[in-house]
C-alpha positions as semicolon CSV with decimal commas, in nm:
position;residue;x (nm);y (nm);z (nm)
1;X;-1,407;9,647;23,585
2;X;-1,606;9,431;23,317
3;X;-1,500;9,198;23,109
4;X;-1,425;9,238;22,762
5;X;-1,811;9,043;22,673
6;X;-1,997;9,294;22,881
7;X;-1,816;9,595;22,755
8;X;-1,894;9,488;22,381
9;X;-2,289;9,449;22,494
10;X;-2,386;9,783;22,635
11;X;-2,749;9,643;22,714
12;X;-2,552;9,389;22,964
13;X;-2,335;9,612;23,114
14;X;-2,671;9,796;23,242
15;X;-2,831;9,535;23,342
16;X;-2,502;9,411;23,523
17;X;-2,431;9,715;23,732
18;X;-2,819;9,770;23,778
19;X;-2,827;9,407;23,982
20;X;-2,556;9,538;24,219
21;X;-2,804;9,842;24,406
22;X;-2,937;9,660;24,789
23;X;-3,333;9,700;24,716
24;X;-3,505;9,763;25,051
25;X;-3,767;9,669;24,864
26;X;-3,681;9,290;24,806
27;X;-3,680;9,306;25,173
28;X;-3,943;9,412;25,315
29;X;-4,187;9,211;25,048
30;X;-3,922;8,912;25,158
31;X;-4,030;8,946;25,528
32;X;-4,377;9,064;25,479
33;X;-4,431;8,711;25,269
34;X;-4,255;8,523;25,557
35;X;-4,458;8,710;25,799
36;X;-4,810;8,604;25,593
37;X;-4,698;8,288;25,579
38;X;-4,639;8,224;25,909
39;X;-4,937;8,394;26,026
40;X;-5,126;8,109;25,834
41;X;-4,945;7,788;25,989
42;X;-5,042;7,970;26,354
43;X;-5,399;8,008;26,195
44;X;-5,397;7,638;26,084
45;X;-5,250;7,534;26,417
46;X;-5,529;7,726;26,598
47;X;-5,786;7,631;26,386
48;X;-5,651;7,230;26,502
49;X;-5,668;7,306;26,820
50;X;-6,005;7,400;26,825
51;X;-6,160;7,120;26,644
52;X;-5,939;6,833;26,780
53;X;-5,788;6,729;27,109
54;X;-5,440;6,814;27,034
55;X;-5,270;6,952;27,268
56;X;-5,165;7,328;27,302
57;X;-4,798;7,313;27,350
58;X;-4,695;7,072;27,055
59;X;-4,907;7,378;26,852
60;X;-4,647;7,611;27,029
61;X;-4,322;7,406;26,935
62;X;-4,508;7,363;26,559
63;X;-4,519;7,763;26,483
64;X;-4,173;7,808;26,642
65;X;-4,022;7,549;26,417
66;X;-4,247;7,665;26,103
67;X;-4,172;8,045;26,122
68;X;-3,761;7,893;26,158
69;X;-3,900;7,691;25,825
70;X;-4,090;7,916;25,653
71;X;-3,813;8,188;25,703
72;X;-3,534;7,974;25,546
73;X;-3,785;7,900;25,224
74;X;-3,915;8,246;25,199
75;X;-3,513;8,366;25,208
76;X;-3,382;8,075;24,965
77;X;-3,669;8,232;24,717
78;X;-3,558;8,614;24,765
79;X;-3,236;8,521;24,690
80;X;-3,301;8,307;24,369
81;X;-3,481;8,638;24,260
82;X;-3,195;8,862;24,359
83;X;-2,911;8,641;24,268
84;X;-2,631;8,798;24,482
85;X;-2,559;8,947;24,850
86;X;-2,736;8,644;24,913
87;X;-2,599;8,732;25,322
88;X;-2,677;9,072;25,301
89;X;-3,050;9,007;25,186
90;X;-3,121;8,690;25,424
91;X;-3,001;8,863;25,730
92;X;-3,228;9,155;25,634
93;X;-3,536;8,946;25,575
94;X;-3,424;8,781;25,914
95;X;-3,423;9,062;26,084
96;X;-3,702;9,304;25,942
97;X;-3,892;8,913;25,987
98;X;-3,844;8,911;26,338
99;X;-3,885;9,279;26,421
100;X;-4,225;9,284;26,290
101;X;-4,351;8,984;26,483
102;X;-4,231;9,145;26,775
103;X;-4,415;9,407;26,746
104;X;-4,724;9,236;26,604
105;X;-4,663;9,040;26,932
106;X;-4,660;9,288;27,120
107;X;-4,965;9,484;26,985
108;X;-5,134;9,149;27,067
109;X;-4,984;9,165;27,427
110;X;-4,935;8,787;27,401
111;X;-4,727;8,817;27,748
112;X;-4,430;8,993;27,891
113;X;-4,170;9,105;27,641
114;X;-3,834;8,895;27,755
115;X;-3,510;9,075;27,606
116;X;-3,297;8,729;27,648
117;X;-3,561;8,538;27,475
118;X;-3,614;8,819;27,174
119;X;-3,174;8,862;27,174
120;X;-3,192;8,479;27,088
121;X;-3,468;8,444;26,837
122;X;-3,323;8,756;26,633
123;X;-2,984;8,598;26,600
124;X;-3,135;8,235;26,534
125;X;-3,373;8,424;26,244
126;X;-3,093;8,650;26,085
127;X;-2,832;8,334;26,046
128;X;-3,168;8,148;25,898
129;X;-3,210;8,398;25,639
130;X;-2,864;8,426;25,578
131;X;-2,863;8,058;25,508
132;X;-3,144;8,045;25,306
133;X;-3,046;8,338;25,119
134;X;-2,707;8,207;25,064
135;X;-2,792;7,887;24,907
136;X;-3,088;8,036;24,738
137;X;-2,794;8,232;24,527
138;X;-2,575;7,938;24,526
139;X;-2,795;7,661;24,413
């Protein structure tokens, strides 16, 4: 139940029980900017590569860490916009985020799919964008 201040405003009580509805939405624009945004640190790691002699496994451990990075930022901003189930949201951005590099992976056929190794990253993503969700609502 409202307080007494929201039940005297109408116009606020809308706009207070209108924030409370999960948007899929939010989401999947979330993960789809994560996903964009990662896809251009492994361009600019690639691009490195190519055109100096840096070596191809410290690009590797760079776009692991990044998409980890990029995740948590990409969360803490969805849930500045959304302002509450700050958990709920990051560990959907977390997951829809790692689902669809899977499979963008895996349309790429990058190498053999590894269930361990996919088990791991998803729970390592979803507690990122729960974190960065969290405090994005927090702070």
């Amino acid at each position: 139940m409202p307080g007494p201040e929201l039940r005297s405003r109408p116009w606020a009580l809308r706009r207070h029980m209108r924030q409370e509805e999960f948007s899929l939405k939010t989401v999947f624009l979330g993960a789809l900017s994560a996903l964009g945004l990662g896809l251009l640190l492994a361009l600019g790691c690639a691009v490195t590569i190519q055109f100096s002699s840096m070596d191809e496994r410290i690009a590797e451990y760079v776009v692991d860490a990044g998409s980890f990075l990029v995740l948590g930022v990409t969360a803490f901003l969805v849930g500045r916009r959304v302002r509450n189930h700050g958990l709920a949201y990051g560990a959907s951005v977390g997951a829809v985020y790692c689902l669809a590099g899977t499979l963008l992976g895996l349309a790429f056929l990058s190498g053999a799919f590894q269930i361990g190794r996919f088990l791991i990253r998803f729970v390592l993503l979803v507690l990122t964008g729960a974190a960065g969700s969290i405090l994005g609502v927090n702070l």
